[in-house]
C-alpha positions as CSV (number, residue, x, y, z in Angstrom):
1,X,84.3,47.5,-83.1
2,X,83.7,46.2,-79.9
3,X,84.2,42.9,-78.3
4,X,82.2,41.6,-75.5
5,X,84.0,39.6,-72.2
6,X,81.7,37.0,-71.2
7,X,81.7,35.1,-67.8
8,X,82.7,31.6,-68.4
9,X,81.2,28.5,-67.2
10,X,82.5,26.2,-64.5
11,X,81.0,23.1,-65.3
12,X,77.3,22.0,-66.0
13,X,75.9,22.3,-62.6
14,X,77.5,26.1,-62.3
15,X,74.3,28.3,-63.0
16,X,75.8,32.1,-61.4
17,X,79.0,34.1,-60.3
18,X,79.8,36.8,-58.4
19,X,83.1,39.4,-59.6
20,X,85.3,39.3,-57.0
21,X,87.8,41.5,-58.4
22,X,88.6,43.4,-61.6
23,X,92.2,43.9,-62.4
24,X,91.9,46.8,-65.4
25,X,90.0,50.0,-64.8
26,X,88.1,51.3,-67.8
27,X,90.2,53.0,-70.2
28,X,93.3,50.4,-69.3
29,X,94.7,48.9,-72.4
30,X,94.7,45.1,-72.3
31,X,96.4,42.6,-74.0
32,X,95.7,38.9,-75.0
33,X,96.2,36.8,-71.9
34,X,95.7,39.3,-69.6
35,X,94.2,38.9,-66.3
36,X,91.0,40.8,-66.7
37,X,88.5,39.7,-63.5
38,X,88.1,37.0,-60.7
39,X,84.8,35.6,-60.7
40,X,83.4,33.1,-58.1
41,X,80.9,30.3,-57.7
42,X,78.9,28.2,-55.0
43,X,81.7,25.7,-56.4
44,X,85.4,27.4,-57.8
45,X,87.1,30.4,-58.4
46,X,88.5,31.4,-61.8
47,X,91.0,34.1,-63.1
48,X,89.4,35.1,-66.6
49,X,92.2,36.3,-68.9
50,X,91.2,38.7,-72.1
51,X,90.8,37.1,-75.4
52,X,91.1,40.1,-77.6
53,X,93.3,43.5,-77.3
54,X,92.3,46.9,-76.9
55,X,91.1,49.2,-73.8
56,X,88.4,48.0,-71.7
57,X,86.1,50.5,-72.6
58,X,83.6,49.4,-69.9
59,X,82.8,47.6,-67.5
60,X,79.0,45.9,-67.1
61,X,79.0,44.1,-64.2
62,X,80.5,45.7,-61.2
63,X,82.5,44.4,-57.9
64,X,79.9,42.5,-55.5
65,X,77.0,41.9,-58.1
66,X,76.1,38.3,-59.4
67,X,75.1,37.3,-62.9
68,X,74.5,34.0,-64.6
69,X,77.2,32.7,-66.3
70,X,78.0,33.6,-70.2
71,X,76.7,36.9,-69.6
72,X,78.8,39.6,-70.7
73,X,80.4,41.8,-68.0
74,X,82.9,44.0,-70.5
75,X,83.0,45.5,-73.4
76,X,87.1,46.1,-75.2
77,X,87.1,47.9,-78.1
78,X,89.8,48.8,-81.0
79,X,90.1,52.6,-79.4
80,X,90.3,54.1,-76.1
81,X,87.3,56.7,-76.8
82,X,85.2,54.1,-79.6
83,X,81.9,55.1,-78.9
84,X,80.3,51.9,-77.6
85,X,76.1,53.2,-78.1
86,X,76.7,52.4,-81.8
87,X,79.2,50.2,-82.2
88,X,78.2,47.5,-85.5
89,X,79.2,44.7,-87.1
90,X,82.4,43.9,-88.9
91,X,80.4,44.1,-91.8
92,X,77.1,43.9,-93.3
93,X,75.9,40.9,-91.1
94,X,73.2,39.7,-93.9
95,X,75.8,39.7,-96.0
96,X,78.7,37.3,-94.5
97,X,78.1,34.1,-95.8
98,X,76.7,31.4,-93.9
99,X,79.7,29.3,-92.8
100,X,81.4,32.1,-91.6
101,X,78.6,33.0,-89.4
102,X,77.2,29.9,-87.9
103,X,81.0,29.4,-86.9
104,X,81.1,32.2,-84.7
105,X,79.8,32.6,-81.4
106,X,78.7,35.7,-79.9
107,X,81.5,37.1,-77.9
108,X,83.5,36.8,-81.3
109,X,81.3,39.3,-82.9
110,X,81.6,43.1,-82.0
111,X,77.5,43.3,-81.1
112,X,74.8,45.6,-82.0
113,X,73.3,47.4,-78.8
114,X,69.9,45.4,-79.2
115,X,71.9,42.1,-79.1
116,X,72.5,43.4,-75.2
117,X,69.1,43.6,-74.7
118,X,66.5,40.6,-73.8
119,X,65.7,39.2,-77.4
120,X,61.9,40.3,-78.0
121,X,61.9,37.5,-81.3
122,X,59.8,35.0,-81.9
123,X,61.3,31.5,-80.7
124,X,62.7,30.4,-83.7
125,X,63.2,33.3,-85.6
126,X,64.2,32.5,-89.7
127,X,67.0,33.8,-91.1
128,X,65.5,36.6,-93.7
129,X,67.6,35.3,-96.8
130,X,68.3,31.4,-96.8
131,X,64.6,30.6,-94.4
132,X,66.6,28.4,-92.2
133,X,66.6,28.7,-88.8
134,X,70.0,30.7,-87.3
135,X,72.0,29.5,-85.2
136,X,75.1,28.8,-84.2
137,X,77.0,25.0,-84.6
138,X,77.7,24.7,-80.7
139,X,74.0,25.5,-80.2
140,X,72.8,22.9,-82.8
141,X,75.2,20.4,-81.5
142,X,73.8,20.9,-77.9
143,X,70.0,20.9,-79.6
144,X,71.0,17.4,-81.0
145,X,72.4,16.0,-78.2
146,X,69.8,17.1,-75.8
147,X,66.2,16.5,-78.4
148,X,65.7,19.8,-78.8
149,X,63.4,21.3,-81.7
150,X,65.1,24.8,-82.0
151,X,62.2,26.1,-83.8
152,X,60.9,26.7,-79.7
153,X,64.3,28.5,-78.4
154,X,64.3,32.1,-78.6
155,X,67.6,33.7,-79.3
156,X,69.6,36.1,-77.9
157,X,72.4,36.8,-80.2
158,X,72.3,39.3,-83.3
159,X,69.2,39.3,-85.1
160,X,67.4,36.7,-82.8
161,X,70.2,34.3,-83.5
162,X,70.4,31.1,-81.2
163,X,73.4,31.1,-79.6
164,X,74.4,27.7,-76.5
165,X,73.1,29.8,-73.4
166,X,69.8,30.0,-75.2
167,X,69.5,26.3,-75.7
168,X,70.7,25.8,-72.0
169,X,67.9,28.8,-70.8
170,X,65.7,26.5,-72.5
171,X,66.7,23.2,-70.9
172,X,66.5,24.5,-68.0
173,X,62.9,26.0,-68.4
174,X,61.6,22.8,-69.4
175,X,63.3,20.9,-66.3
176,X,61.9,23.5,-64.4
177,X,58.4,23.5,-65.5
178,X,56.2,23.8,-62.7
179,X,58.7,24.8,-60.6
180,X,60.3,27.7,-58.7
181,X,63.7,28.4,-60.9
182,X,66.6,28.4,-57.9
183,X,70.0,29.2,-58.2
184,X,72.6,26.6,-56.5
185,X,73.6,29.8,-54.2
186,X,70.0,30.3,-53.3
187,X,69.7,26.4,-52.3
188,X,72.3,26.2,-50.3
189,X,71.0,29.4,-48.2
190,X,67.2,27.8,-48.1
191,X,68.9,24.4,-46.9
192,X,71.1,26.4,-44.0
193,X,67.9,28.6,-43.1
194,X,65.2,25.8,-43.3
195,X,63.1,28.2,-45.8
196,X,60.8,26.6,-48.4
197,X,62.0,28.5,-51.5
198,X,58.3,27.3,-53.4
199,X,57.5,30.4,-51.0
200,X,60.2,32.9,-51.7
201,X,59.3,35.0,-55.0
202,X,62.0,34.7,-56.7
203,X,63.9,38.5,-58.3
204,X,65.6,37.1,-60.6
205,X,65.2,37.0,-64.9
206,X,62.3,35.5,-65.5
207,X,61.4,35.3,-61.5
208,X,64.4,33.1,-60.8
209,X,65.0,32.6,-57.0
210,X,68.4,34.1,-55.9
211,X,69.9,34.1,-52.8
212,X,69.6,37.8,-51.5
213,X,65.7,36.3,-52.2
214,X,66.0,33.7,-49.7
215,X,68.0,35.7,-47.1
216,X,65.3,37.9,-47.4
217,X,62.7,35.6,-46.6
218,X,64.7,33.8,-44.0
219,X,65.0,37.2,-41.7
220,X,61.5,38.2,-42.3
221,X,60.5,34.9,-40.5
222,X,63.3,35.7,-38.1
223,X,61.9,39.3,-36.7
224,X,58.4,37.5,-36.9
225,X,57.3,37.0,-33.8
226,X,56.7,33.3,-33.2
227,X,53.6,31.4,-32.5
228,X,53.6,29.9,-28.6
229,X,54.1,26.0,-28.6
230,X,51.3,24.4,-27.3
231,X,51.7,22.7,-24.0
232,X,51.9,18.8,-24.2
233,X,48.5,17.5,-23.0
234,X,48.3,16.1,-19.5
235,X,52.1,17.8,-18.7
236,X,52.8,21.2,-16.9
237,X,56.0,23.2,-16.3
238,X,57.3,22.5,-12.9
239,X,58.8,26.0,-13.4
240,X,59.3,28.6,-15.7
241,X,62.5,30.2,-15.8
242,X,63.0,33.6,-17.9
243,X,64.8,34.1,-20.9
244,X,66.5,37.1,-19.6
245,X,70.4,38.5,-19.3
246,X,73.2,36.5,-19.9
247,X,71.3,33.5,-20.5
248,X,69.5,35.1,-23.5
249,X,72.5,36.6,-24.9
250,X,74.1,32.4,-24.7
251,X,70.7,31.7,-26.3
252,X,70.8,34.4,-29.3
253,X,74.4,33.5,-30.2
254,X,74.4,29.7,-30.4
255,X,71.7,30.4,-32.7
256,X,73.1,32.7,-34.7
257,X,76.3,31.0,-35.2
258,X,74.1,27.2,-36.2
259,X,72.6,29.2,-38.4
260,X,75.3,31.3,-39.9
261,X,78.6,29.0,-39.7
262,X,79.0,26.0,-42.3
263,X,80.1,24.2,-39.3
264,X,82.7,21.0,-39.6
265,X,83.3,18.8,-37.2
266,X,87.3,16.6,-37.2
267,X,88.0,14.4,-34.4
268,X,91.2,12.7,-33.4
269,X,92.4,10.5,-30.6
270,X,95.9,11.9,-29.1
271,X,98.2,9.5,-26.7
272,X,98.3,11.7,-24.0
273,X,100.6,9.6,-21.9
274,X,103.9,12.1,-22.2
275,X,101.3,15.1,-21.8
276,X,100.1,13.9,-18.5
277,X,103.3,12.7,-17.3
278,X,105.2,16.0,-18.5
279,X,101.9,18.3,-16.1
280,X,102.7,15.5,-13.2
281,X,106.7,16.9,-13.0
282,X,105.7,20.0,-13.7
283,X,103.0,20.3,-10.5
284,X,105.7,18.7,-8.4
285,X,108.3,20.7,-9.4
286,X,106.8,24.7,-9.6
287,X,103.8,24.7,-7.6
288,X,105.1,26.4,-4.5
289,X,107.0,28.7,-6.4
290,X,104.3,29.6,-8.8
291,X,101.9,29.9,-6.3
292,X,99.4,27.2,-8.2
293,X,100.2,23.8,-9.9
294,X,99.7,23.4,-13.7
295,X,96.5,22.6,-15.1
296,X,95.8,20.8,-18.4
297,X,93.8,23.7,-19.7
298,X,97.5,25.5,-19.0
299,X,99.0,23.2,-21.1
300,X,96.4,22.9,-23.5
301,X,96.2,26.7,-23.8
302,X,100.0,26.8,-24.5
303,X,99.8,24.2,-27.3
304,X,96.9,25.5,-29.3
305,X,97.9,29.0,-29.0
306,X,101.3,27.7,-30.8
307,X,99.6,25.9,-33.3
308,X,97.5,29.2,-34.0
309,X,100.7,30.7,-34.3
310,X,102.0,28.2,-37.0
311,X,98.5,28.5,-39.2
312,X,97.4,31.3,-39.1
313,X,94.7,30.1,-41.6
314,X,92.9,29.1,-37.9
315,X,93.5,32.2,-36.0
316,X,90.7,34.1,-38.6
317,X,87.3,35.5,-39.1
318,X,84.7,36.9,-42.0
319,X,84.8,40.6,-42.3
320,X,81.8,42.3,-40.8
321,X,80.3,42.3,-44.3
322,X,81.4,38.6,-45.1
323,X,83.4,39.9,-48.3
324,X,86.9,38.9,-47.0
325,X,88.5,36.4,-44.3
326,X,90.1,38.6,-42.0
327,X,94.1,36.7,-40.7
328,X,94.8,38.3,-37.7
329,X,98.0,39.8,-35.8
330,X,97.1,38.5,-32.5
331,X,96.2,35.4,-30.8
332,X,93.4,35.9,-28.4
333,X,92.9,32.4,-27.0
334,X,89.1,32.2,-25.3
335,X,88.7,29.5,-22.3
336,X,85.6,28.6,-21.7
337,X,83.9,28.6,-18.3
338,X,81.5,27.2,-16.3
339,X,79.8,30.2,-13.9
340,X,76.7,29.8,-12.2
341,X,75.3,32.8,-14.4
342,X,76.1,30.6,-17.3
343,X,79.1,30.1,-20.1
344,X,81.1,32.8,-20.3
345,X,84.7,32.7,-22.0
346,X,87.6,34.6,-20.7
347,X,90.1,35.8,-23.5
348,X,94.1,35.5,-22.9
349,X,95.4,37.8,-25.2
350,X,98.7,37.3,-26.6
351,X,98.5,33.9,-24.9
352,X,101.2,33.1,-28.0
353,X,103.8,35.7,-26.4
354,X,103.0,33.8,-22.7
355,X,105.2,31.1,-20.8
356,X,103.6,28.7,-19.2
357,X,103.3,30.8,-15.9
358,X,102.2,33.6,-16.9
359,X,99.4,32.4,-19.2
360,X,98.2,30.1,-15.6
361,X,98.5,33.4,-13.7
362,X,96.4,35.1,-16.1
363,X,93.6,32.3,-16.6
364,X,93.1,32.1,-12.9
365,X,92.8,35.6,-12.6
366,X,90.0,35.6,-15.2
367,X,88.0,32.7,-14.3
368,X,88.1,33.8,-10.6
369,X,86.3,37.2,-11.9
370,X,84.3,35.6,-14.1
371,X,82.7,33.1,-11.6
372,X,82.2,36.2,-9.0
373,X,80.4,38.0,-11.6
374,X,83.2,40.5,-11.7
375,X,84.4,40.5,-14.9
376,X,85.6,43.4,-16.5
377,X,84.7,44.4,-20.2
378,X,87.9,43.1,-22.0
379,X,88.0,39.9,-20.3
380,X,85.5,38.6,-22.3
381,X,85.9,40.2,-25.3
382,X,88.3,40.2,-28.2
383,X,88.9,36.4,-28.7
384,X,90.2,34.6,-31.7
385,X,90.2,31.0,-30.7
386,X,87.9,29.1,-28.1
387,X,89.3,25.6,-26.3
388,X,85.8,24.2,-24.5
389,X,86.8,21.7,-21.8
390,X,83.9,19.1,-20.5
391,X,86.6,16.3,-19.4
392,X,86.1,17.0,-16.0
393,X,82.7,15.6,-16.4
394,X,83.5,12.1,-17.9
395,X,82.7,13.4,-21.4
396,X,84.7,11.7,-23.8
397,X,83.9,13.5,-26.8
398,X,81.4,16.0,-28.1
399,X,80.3,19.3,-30.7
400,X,81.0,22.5,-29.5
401,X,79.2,25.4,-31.3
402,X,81.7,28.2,-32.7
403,X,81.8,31.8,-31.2
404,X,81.3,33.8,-33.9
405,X,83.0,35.7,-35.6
406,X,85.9,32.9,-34.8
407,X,86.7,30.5,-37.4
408,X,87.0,27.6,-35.1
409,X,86.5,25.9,-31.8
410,X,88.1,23.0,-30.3
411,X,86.1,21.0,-28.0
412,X,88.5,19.0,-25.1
413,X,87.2,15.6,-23.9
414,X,88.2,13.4,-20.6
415,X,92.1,11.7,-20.2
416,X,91.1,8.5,-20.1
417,X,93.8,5.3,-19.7
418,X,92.5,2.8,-22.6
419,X,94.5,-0.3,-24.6
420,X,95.8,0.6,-27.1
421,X,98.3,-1.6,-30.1
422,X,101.7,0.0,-30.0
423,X,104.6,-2.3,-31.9
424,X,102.5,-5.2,-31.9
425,X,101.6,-5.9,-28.5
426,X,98.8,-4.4,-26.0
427,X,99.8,-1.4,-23.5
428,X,97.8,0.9,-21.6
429,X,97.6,4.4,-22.7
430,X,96.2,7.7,-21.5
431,X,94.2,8.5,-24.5
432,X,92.4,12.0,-25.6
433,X,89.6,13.0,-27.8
434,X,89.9,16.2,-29.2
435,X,87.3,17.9,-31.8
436,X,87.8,20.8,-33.7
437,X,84.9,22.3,-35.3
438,X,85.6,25.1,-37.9
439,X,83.8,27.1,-40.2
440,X,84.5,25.8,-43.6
441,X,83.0,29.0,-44.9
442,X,87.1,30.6,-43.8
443,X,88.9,27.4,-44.1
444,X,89.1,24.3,-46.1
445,X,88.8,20.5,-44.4
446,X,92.6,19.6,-45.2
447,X,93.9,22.7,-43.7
448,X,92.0,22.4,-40.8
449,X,93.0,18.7,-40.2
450,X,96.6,20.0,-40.1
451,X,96.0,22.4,-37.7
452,X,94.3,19.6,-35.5
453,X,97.2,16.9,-36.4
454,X,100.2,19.7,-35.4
455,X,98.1,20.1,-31.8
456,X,97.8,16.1,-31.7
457,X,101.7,16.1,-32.4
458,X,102.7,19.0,-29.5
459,X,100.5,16.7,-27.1
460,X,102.1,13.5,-27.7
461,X,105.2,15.5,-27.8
462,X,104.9,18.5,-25.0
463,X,109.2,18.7,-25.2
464,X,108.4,20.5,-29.3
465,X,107.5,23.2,-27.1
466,X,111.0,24.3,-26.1
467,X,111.7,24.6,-30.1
């Protein structure tokens, strides 16, 4: 006899999941409470332990694949080697009486293989013996709750039986009438891609839009070519400047990563009083030795790559097939650069491993290469981390747009002296804007704002940095 493993629901709103992960192979024996699969939705993740013990004699759904929710992925049976194409009832089923049956649901009852199949019954299908319709109490008590004549539900359990999911299928058909049926998965990608998904058909049971659907439609559109804008009347193009090189390459990735990233922007204000005063004695005092005087971006660079160090939540990236988050061994720290070819950003590697000197050595090295068009293939490459720095031009504030694959970006505004309430009274403080925008597709908002608050904290106090 075998017993089906269903995939659980995560509230009312949760329509699909994906497996994520089995934990027993078929033919593993499997105890009650065992951790059998991870499953995830658009909204949680959730370890599903086994209800009954046995061997998990198969496995339905696979790693990767995505199925609606109380659908069975598993089959355990009694036996390691119970033949599962013709496995039957505990019992004759006409025979159990009906209390015992209407109180069981169907992944308490070893199935028939036709019960796995789409139910080809008449909606409403009458129990042969007693003429009433069957179904089971959590169904009727959803049927009652929600209006609903079960004589128009079709079932899917044994013998046409009307089991919850079908009364929810039906719910969910009358809600829907007249109207693509869309996954939460699928809406979410038709919202990030701008596709209409009354256009996308739909692959699904019952032509339900997924989301491979909608990806699908959105790249079609993408290799399309598009149609010219027409010009504004009465206005013509002073010049028109080629989409070519470097400048196409800028073009193709801050598109790609708006489109791609679930971007999050966090901004905080740092007192960067002791910051400034600590790069003042530091200029005075190393300057001729070092051979250049230290920069804020130095500093900066020094601080964030530390942090990175300390959360190395931040210093991460999807895998090339955005199945995992990739934590990385090194920190890579990318400075962006203004070149008169256009943005490029030079990558410090190691810069966690680097004094202060060394990391300014290195950064001037790159920029002057990169602003002479000389740079060399690793010296833009490689990066795990990007700092973007428009202070210099009386910005105060603004929304950088991550380098992908990076998880993050923090965008650097102007020092700016401003009044500020400190123990009661008014003083003058040099203050600093600092935004950090991360993909919350890698990391979460809270984590994130640590990250940003332990970078506020090294600024405000640069002496941590000898710790």
């Amino acid at each position: 006899m075998a017993t089906e493993v269903i995939l659980p629901k995560l509230g009312q709103t949760v329509e699909e999941g994906t497996i994520s992960e089995w934990f027993k192979k078929e033919g593993d024996p499997v105890e009650r409470g065992d951790l059998l699969f991870v499953f995830e939705s658009d909204k949680a993740t959730l370890e599903v332990e086994a209800t009954a013990r046995g061997f998990l004699r198969k496995i339905l759904v696979p790693v990767g694949e995505t199925v609606p929710v109380l659908t069975a992925v598993a089959l355990i049976t009694r036996t390691a080697d119970e033949d599962i194409g013709s496995y039957q009832l505990g019992g004759d089923r006409e025979t159990l009486p009906d209390k015992v049956v209407e109180g069981m649901e169907a992944q308490d009852l070893a199935l028939e293989p036709a019960a796995l199949q789409p139910s080809t019954l008449e909606p409403g299908t009458l129990h042969p013996a007693t003429g009433r319709i069957f179904a089971s109490p959590r169904a009727r008590k959803l049927a009652q709750e929600k209006e609903v004549n079960l004589a128009l539900v079709t079932g899917s359990g044994p013998n046409g039986r009307i089991v919850e999911r079908d009364v929810l299928a039906y719910l969910t058909l009358r809600r829907d009438s007249g109207r693509p049926k869309v996954t939460p998965m699928a809406l979410k990608v038709a919202d990030a891609f701008d596709v209409d998904v009354a256009m996308v058909s739909g692959t699904g049971v019952s032509g339900r839009v997924m989301k491979a659907d909608v990806a699908a439609a959105a790249q079609a559109v993408a290799v399309s070519p598009p149609l010219p804008p027409a010009p504004p009347v009465g206005v013509t193009a002073v010049e028109s400047v080629p989409l070519t090189g470097l400048r196409r390459i800028i073009a193709e990735r801050m598109a790609a990563s708006v489109h791609t990233a679930a971007r999050v922007t966090l901004v905080t204000e740092a007192d960067a009083t002791a910051f400034v005063e600590a790069r003042e004695q530091l200029k005075a005092s190393v300057a001729d030795e070092w051979g250049f005087a230290p920069g804020y971006n130095d500093l900066l660079g020094i601080i964030v790559a530390r942090a990175l160090r300390e959360f190395l939540y931040m210093n991460a990236r999807l895998s090339d097939d955005g199945e995992a988050i990739e934590r990385l061994p090194v920190v890579n720290l990318g400075m962006a650069v203004d070149t008169e070819r256009g943005l490029l950003v030079p990558v410090i590697r190691d810069a966690d491993q680097r004094g202060l000197r060394a990391f300014g050595t290195e950064f001037r090295a790159l920029v002057e290469r990169a602003r002479v068009g000389k740079s060399l293939p690793d010296d833009l490459s490689g990066g795990t981390f990007t700092i973007t720095n428009l202070g210099m031009h009386e910005i105060d504030a603004f929304t950088p747009i991550i380098n992908l694959p990076e998880a993050a970006i923090l965008g650097v505004g102007r020092i700016q002296a401003k009044p500020v309430v400190r123990d009661g009274g008014i003083v003058v403080r040099q203050m600093w804007t600092l935004s950090l925008v991360f993909d919350h597709r890698v990391v979460d908002g809270a984590p994130a704002a640590r990250f940003l608050q332990r970078i506020k904290q090294l600024v405000e106090n640069p002496y941590l940095l000898l710790g």
